[in-house]
C-alpha positions in Angstrom: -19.7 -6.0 -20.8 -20.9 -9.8 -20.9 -24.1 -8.7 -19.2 -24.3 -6.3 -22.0 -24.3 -8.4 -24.5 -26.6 -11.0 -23.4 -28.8 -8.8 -22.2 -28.7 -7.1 -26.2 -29.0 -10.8 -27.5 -32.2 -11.4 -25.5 -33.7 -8.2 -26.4 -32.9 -8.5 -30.2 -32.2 -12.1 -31.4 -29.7 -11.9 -34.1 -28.5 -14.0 -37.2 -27.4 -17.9 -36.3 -24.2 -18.5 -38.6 -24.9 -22.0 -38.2 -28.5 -22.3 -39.8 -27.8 -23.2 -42.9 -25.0 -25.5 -41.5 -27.1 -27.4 -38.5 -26.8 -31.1 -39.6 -23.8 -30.8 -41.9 -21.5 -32.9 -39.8 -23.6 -36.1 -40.8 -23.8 -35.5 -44.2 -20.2 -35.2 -44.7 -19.3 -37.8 -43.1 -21.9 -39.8 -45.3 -20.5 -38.4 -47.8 -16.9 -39.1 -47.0 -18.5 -42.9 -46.7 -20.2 -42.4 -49.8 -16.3 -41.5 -51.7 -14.6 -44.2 -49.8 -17.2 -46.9 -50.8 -16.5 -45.7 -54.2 -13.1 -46.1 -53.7 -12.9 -49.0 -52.9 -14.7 -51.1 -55.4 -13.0 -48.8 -57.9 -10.0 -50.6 -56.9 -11.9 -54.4 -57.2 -13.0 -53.7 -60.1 -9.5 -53.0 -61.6 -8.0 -50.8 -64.7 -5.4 -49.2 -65.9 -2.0 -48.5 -64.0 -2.2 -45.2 -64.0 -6.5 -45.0 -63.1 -5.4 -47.6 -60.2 -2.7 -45.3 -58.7 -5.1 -42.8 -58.9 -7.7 -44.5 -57.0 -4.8 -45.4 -54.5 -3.5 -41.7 -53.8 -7.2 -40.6 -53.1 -8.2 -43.1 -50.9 -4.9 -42.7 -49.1 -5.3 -38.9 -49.3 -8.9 -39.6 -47.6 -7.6 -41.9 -44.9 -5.0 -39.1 -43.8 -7.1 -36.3 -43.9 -9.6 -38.7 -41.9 -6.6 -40.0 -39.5 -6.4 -35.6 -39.0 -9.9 -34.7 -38.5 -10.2 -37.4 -35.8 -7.6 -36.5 -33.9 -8.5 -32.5 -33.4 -12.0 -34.2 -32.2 -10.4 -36.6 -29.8 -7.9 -33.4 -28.3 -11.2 -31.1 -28.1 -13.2 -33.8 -26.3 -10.2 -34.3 -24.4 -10.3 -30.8 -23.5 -14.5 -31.1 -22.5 -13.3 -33.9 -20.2 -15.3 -36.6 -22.1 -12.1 -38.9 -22.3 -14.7 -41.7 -23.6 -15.0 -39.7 -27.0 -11.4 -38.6 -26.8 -10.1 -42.4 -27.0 -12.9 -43.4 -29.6 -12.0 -40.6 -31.7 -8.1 -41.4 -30.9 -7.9 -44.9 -32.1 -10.4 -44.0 -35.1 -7.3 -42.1 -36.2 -4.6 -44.3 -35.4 -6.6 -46.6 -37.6 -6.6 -44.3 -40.6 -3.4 -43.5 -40.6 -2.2 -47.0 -40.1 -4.2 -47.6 -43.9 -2.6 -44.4 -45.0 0.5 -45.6 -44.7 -0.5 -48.5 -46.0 -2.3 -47.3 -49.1 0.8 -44.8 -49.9 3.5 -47.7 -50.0 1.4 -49.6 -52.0 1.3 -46.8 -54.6 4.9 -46.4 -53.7 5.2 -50.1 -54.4 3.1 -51.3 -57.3 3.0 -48.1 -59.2 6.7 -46.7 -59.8 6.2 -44.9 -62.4 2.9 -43.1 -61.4 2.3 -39.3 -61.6 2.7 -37.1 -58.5 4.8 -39.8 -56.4 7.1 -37.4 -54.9 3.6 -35.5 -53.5 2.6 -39.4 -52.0 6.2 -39.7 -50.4 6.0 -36.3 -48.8 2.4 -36.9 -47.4 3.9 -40.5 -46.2 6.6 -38.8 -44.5 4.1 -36.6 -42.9 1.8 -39.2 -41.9 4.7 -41.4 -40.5 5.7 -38.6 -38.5 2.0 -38.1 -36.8 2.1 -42.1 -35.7 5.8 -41.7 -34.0 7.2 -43.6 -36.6 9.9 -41.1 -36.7 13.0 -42.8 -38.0 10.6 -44.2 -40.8 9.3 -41.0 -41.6 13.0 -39.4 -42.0 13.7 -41.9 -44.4 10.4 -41.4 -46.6 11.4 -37.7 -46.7 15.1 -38.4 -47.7 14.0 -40.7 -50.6 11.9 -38.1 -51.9 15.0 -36.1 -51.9 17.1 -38.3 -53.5 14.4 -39.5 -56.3 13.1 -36.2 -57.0 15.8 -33.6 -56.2 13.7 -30.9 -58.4 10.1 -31.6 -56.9 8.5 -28.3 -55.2 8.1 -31.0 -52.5 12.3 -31.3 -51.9 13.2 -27.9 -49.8 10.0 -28.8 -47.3 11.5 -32.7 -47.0 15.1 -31.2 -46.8 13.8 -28.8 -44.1 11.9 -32.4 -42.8 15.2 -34.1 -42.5 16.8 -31.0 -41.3 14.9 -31.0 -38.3 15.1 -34.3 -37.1 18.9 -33.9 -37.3 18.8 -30.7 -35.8 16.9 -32.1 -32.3 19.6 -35.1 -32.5 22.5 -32.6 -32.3 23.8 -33.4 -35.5 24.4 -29.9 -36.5 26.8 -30.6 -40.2 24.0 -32.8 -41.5 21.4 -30.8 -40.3 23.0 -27.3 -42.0 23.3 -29.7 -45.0 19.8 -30.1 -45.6 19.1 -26.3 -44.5 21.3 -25.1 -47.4 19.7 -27.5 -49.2 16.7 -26.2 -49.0 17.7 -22.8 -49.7 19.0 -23.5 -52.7 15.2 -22.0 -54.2 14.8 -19.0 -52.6 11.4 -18.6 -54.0 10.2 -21.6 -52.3 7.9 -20.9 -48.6 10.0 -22.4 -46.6 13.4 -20.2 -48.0 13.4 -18.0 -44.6 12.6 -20.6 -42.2 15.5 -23.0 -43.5 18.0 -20.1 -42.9 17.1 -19.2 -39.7 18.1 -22.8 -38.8 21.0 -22.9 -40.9 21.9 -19.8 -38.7 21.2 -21.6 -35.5 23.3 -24.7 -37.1 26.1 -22.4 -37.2 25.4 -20.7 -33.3 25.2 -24.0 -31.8 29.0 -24.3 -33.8 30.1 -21.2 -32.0 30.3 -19.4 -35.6 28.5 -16.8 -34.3 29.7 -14.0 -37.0 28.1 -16.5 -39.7 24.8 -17.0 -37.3 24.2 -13.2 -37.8 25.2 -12.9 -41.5 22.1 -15.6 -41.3 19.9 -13.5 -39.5 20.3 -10.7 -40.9 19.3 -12.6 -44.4 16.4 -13.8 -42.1 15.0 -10.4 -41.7 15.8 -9.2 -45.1 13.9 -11.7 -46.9 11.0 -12.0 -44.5 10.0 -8.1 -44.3 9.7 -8.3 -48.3 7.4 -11.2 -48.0 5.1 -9.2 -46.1 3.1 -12.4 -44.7 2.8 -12.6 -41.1 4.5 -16.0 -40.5 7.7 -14.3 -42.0 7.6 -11.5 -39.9 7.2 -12.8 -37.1 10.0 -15.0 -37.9 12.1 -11.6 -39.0 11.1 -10.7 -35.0 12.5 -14.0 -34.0 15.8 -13.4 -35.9 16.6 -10.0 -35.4 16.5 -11.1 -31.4 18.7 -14.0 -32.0 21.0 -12.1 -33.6 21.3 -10.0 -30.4 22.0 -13.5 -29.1 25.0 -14.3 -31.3 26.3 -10.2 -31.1 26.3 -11.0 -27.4 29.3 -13.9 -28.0 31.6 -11.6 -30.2 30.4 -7.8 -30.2 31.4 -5.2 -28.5 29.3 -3.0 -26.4 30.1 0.5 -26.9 29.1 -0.9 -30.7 25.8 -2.2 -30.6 24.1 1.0 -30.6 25.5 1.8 -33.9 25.8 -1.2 -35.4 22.0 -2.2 -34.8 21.1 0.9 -36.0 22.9 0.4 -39.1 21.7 -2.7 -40.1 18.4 -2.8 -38.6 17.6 0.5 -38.5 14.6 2.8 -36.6 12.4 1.1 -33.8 13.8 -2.5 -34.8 17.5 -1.3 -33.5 15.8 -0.1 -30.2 14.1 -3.0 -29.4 17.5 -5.1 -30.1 19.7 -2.5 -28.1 16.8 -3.1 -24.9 17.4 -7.2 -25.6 21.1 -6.9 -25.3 21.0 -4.3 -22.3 18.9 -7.0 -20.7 21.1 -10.0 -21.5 24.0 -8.3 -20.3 22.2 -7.5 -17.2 21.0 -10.9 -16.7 24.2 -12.9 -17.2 26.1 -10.6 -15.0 28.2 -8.6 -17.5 27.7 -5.6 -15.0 30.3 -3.1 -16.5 29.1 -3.7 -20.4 25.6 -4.0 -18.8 25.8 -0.3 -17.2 27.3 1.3 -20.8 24.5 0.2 -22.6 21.8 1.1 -19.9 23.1 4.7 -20.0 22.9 4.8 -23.7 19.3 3.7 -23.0 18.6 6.1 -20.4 19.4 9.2 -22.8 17.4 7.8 -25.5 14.8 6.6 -23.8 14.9 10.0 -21.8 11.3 10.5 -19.9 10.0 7.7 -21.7 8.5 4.9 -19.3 11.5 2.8 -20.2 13.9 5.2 -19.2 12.4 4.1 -15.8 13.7 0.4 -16.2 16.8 1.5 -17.3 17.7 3.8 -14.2 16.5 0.5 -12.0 19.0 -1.9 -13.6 21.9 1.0 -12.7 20.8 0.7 -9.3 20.7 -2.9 -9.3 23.9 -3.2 -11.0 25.6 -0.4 -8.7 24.1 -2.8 -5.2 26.3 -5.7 -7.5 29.3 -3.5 -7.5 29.3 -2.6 -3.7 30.6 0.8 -4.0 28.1 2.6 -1.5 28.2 6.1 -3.1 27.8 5.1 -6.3 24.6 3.2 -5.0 23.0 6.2 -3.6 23.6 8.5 -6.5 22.1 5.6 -8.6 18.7 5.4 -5.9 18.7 9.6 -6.5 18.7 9.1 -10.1 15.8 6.5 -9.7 13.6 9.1 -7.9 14.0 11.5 -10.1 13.2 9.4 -13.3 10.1 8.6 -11.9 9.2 11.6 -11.1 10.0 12.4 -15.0 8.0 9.7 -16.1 4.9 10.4 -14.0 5.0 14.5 -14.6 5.3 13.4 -18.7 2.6 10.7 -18.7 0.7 11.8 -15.5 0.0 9.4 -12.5 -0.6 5.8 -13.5 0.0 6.4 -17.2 3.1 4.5 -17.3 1.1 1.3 -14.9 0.6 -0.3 -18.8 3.9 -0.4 -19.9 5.3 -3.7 -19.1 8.7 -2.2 -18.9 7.5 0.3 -16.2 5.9 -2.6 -13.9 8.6 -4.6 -14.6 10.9 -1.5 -13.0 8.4 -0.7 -10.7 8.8 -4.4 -9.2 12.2 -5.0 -9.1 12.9 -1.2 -8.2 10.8 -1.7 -5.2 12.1 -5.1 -4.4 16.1 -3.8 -4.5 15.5 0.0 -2.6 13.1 -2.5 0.4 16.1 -5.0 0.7 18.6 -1.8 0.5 17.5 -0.1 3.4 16.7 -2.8 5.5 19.9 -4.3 5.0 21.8 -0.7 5.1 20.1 -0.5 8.4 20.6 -3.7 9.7 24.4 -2.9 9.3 24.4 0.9 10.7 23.0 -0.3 14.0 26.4 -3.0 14.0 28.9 -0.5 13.2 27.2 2.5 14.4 29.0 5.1 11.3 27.5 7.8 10.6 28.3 6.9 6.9 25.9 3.9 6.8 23.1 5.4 8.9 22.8 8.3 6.3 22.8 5.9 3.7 20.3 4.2 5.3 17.9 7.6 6.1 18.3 7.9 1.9 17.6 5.2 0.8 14.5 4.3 3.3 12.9 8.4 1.8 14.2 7.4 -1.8 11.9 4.1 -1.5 8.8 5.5 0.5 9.2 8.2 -2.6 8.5 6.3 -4.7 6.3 3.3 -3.5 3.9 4.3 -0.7 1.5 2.4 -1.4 3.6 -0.8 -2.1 2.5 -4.0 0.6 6.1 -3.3 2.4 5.6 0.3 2.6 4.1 0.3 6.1 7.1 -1.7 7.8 9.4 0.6 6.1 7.9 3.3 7.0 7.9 2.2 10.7 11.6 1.4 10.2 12.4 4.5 9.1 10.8 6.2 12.1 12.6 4.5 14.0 16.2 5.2 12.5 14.7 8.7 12.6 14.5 9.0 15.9 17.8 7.2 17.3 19.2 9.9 15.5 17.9 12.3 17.1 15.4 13.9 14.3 12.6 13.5 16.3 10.1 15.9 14.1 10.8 13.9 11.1 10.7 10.6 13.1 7.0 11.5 14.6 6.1 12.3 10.9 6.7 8.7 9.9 5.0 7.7 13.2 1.9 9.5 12.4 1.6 8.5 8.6 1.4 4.8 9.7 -1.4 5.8 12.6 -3.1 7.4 9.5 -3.0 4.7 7.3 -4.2 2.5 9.6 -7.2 4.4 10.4 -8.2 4.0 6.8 -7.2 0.2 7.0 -10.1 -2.7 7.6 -7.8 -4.6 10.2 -4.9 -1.8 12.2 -1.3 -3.4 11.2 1.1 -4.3 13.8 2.9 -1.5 14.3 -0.3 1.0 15.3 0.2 1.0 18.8 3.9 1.3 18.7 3.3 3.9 16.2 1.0 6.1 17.6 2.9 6.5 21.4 6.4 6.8 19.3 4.4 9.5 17.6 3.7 11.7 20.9 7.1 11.2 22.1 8.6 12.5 19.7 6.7 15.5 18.9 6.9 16.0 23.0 11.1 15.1 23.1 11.0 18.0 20.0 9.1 20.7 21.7 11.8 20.5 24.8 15.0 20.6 22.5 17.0 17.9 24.6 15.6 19.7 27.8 14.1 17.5 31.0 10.7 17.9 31.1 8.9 18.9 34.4 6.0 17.0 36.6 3.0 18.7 35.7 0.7 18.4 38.6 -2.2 20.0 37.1 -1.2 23.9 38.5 -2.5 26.9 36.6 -1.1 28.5 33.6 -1.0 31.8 31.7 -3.0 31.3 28.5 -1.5 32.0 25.7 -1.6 30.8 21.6 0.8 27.6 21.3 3.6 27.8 19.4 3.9 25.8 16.6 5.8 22.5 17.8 3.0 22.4 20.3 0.4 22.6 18.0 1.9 19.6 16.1 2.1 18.0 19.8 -1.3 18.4 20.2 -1.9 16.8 16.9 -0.3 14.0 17.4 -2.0 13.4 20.9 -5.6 13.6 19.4 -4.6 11.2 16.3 -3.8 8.4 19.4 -6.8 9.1 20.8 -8.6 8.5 17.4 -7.1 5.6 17.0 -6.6 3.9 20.5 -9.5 5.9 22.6 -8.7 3.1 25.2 -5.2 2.2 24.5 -2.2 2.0 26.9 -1.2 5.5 27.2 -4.2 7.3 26.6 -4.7 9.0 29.9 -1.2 10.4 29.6 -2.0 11.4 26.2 -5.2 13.2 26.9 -3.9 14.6 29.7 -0.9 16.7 27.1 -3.7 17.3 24.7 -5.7 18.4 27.3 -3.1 20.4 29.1 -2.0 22.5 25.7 -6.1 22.7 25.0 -6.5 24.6 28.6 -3.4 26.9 27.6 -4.5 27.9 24.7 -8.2 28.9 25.9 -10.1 26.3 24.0 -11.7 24.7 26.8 -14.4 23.1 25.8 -11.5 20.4 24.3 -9.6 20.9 27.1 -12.6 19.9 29.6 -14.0 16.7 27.3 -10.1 15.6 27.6 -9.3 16.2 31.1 -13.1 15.9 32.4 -12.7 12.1 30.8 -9.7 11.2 33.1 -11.0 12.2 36.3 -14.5 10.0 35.4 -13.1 7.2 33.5 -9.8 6.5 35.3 -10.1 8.0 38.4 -7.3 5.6 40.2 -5.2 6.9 37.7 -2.5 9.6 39.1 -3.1 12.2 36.8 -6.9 12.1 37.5 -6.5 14.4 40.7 -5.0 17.2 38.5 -7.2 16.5 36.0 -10.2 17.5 38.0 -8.4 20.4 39.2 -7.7 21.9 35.7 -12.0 21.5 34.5 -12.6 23.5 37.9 -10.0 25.6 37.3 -11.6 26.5 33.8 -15.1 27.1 34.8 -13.9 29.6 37.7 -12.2 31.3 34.6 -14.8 31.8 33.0 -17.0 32.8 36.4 -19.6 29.8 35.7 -20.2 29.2 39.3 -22.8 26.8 38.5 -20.2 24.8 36.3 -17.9 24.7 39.0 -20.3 23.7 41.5 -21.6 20.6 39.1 -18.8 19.9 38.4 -17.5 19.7 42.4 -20.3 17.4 43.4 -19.7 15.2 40.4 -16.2 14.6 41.3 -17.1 14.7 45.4 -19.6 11.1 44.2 -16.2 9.2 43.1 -14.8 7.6 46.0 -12.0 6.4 43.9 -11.3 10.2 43.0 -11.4 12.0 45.9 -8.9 9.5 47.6 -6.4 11.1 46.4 -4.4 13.6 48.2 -5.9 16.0 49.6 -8.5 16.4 46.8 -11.6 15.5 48.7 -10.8 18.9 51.1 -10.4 21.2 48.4 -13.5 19.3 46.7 -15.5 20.3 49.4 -14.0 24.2 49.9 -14.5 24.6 46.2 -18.1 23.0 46.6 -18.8 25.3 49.5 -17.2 28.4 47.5 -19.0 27.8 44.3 -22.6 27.3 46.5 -21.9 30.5 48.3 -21.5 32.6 45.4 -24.4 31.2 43.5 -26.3 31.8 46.5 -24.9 35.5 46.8 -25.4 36.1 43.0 -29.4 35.6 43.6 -31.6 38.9 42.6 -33.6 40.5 44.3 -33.1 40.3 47.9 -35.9 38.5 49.3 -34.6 35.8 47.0 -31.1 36.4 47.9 -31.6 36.1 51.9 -33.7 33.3 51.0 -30.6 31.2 48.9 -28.2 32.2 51.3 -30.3 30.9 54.2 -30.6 27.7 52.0 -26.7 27.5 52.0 -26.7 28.0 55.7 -28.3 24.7 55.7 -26.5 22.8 53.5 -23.2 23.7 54.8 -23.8 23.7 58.8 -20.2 23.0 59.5 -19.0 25.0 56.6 -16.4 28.3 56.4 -18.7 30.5 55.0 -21.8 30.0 57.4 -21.1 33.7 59.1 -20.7 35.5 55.7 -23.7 34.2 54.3 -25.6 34.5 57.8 -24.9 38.2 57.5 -25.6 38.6 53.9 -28.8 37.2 54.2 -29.3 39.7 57.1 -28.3 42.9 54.9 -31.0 41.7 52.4 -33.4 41.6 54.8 -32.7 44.8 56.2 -33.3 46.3 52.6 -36.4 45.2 52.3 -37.8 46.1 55.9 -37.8 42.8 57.4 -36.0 43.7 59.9 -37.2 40.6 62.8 -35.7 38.1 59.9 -32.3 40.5 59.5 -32.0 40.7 63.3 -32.4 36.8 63.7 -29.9 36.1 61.0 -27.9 38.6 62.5 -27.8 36.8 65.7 -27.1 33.3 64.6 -24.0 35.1 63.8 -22.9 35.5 67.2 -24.1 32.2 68.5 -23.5 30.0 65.8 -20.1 30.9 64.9 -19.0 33.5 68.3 -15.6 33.6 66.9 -16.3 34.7 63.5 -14.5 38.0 62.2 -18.1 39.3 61.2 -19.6 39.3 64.8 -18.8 43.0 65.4 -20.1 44.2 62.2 -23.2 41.6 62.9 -23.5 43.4 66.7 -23.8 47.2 65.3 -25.8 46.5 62.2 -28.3 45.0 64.6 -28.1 47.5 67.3 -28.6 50.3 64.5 -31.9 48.7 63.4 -33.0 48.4 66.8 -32.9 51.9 67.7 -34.1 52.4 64.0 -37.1 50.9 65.5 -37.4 52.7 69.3 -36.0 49.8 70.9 -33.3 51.4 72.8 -32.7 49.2 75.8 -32.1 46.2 73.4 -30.1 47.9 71.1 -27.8 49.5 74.2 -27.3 46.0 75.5 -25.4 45.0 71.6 -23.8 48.0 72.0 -22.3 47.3 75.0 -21.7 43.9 74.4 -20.0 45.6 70.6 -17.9 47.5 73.1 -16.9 44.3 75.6 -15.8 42.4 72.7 -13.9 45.3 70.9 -12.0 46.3 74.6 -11.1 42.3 75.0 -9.6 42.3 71.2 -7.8 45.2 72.1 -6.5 43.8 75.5 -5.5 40.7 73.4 -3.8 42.8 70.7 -1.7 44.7 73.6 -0.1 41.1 75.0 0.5 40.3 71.7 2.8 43.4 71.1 4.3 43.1 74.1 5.3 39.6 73.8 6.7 40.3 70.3 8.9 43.3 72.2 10.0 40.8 75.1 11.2 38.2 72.4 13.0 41.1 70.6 14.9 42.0 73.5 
């Protein structure tokens, strides 16, 4: 807005008040010279009594008003910080005043009988006053008084005196000159000098007269209609909440406010009086008039304040239901409030931030202390007092600075009692509001493992929960306490990627992922353990559970990347027997890649190529005599016969030698090459007679044994 305006000023200059004025500080004061010079040799040149008192009470008049000007100067250069000008301008003053005083007891003096003396005596009295002449000044303004008991300048002086007296404690003088001065009740300061009388006869302890004063007070200064006076009804009409306080009773007020005050005024006095009772500890009158404030106020932002001071004066009490009904009610007048005005609409109203703080202030030191105390006595009383009163304050302040301990707290009562859902929905809120935090508080870390326990310790009801070691599952949707499980477990990885427990975490998350057939989660969660924390225990079933899925699904060549990826890691493979069923799958996974190539020439050519990869390995004879078949289909029968054989010779004691013998022999009398073809026949037939002979002693053994 600022920017605005300057930026308006330097588009469009506008009028300069101070034109017509720029100078005009000279030529007063030149002129002020000018009047006193005058002045002044008005008096040496002499005259009449009455033209020389004249001459007196101006020049007096002038060195007072002069004495005045200077010192508002001297306090704003004061307040510029030029304290050179300030003391200049300060003892330019005390110099013109010193003359004043002067000038008005010489009129005082040498002219007794001059017009408007009780006017000089008033202005003496005044000008006294402004030196710190005090004592001097009292006296000026009780001769005026005394001398001049009819001047329209006596009620100010009495009210003068009156004051002086008052601050010294003598109250019967002081109420002397008050009455006095209200003896002309069309004079300005009428209202003022009975609101001291009033407080004459409080500090007496006649506190039923004090509010007969008051209540004149308010009466006289609403007619008047001038803002000094009403404000000064303002100030009575509280005071007289002051002196009702000493001798009324409470179950009164309401009325009687209303009565004599009447509308908004009585409101305002019944909210003083609640709050004076609250604050000097009169709990059981304090309470009364609270609840007649609560049902007028009702969703009022007031009514807010009010319910807060009947929970703070039901804590006073000690009674520990009471207390919670109170922190109920509290809840619910906010809510009240906020569904009446809408969110933030009461944040103005100084008595709703005034409930607002202490309400937060008493439910925070509540349940802590509540809290403190259950985990001492262990009563089921005090921890369910606690539990309310920790949910009545997150309620209503969640976004208070304590909030976030509390909240933490609260979790954790939460879940030594065994509410383990609600406890991990504590846990999570705080991992969430520390994601949208700059710097993570304190209890994140805490917060976030709490968090999967619990949702984990819910999901098994109290049972023991099994070593998973990684072994396959039926898939299946999750239920919905896993789902929540698996919430939780991604919102720690969120916010601690790297944190203490995250490869047990993303090994659940993972886990419930591969269950539930989403396995493209699953794999990034599970396929991250075995490659960034392969020591780790769980990285061996880890590994198993991304080959697992990709043989699911029938992507050989996943399985097979993924093998050789985990086969590099030293670290990995060290663990059990993982590197051997690395290697089978591996050699599996090659095969049937191998066995899936189209068309055969290709086909014979990839399982050849496997041949040679895997010398050593278990499927060396199958793919030897797959490659062979393909072969054969396409005529190449010298390539199929020479697969064939490395059957035989490579691997003799391979279940596929038989098969490998007759396939061959067939294509060798296919091509007229009987003598060769006879010779694997016979050989077919040695081999099938010596399996035969060896299945015989194996029966008959079996038989002996039985016998």
């Amino acid at each position: 807005m600022i920017a605005l305006l300057i930026a308006a000023a330097v588009a469009q200059p506008g009028r300069d008040p101070t034109l017509l004025h720029r100078g005009a500080e000279p030529i007063v004061a030149a002129r002020e010279q000018e009047q006193e010079a005058t002045l002044r040799r008005m008096l040496e040149l002499g005259g009449s009594s009455a033209e020389q008192a004249e001459v007196v009470a101006r020049l007096a008049g002038l060195l007072r008003a002069r004495g005045l000007a200077l010192s508002i100067r001297a306090q704003a250069a004061a307040d510029e910080g030029d304290e050179a000008a300030a003391a200049r301008d300060r003892r330019g003053a005390a110099d013109a005043r010193a003359e004043a005083i002067a000038r008005y007891r010489e009129l005082l003096k040498k002219y007794p009988r001059a017009a408007r003396l009780d006017e000089a005596l008033f202005f003496l009295a005044d000008t006294l006053q402004e030196s710190g002449r005090d004592p001097e000044a009292v006296a000026a303004a009780r001769e005026l008084t005394r001398r001049f008991p009819r001047s329209p300048w006596a009620p100010a002086s009495h009210v003068f005196v009156g004051e002086h007296l008052f601050d010294a404690a003598r109250l019967d003088e002081a109420l002397k000159e008050y009455r006095a001065a209200a003896e002309v009740p069309t004079d300005d300061v009428y209202p003022y000098a009975l609101y001291k009388a009033a407080w004459c006869r409080f500090n007496q302890n006649a506190f039923g007269d004090a509010m007969k004063l008051f209540k004149r007070v308010v009466e006289v200064s609403e007619k008047s209609g001038d803002v000094n006076t009403v404000q000064l009804a303002r100030e009575a009409r509280r005071d007289y909440v002051l002196a009702y306080a000493r001798i009324g009773k409470p179950e009164s007020a309401k009325d009687e406010f209303a009565k004599k005050f009447g509308g908004p005024a009585s409101l305002k006095m019944l909210e003083q009086y609640g709050k004076l009772l609250f604050d000097t500890g009169r709990d059981p009158e304090a309470q009364l008039v609270h609840r007649q404030l609560l049902a007028i106020h009702g969703d009022a932002p007031a009514a807010v304040l009010d319910q807060t001071r009947l929970l703070v004066l039901a804590q006073r009490g000690g009674k520990r239901r009471e207390l919670l009904a109170e922190a109920r009610q509290l809840v619910q007048a906010f809510d009240r409030v906020r569904s009446r005005t809408g969110a933030g609409a009461g944040d103005t109203d100084e008595r709703y931030q005034e409930a607002h703080r202490l309400g937060e202030e008493t439910l925070r030191n509540l349940a802590v202390q509540i809290h403190n105390e259950a985990r001492k006595t262990q009563l089921e009383e005090t921890w369910s007092a606690a539990r309310a009163l920790y949910a009545n304050y997150l309620t209503l302040f969640p976004e208070a600075p304590d909030a976030y301990d509390l909240r933490f707290f609260y979790g954790e009562l939460l879940y030594s009692l065994g509410l383990k859902a609600e406890a991990a929905d504590q846990y999570e809120e705080i991992v969430r509001q520390d994601a949208k935090a700059k710097k993570p508080g304190r209890w994140l870390q805490k917060a976030a493992w709490s968090a999967v326990l619990s949702r984990n310790e819910a999901l098994l009801h109290g049972a023991s929960e099994q070593k998973d070691t990684g072994e396959r599952r039926a898939q299946r949707p999750l239920a919905a306490e896993e789902k929540k499980l698996a919430a939780a477990c991604r919102l720690y990885l969120e916010a601690l990627p790297e944190g203490p427990h995250s490869v047990e975490v993303a090994f659940k998350v993972g886990r419930l992922e591969y269950v539930s057939g989403d396995y493209e989660a699953a794999q990034k969660h599970l396929s991250w353990i075995a490659l960034a924390h392969p020591e780790h225990e769980l990285s061996e079933f880890a590994a198993n559970l991304v080959l697992d899925m990709e043989n699911m699904r029938g992507n050989w060549e996943a399985v097979h990347r993924w093998a050789l990826r985990f086969l590099e890691d030293r670290r990995l493979t060290a663990h059990g027997s993982l590197v051997q069923d690395l290697k089978r799958i591996e050699e599996q996974s090659a095969y049937a890649l191998a066995d899936a190539v189209a068309p055969d020439a290709k086909k014979a050519d990839a399982l050849l190529a496997f041949v040679a990869t895997h010398p050593q390995g278990l499927l060396g004879d199958k793919a030897l005599f797959g490659a062979a078949a393909a072969l054969s289909r396409i005529g190449r029968l010298d390539d199929a016969l020479a697969a064939r054989a490395r059957v035989w010779k490579e691997q003799p004691g391979s279940a596929l030698v038989p098969r490998a013998l007759l396939a061959s022999a067939s294509d060798l009398a296919a091509t007229g090459d009987l003598g060769e073809a006879a010779a694997l026949l016979e050989r077919y037939a040695s081999g099938y007679q010596k399996q035969q002979a060896r299945a015989g002693s194996r029966g008959a053994k079996a038989k002996g044994v039985s016998l």
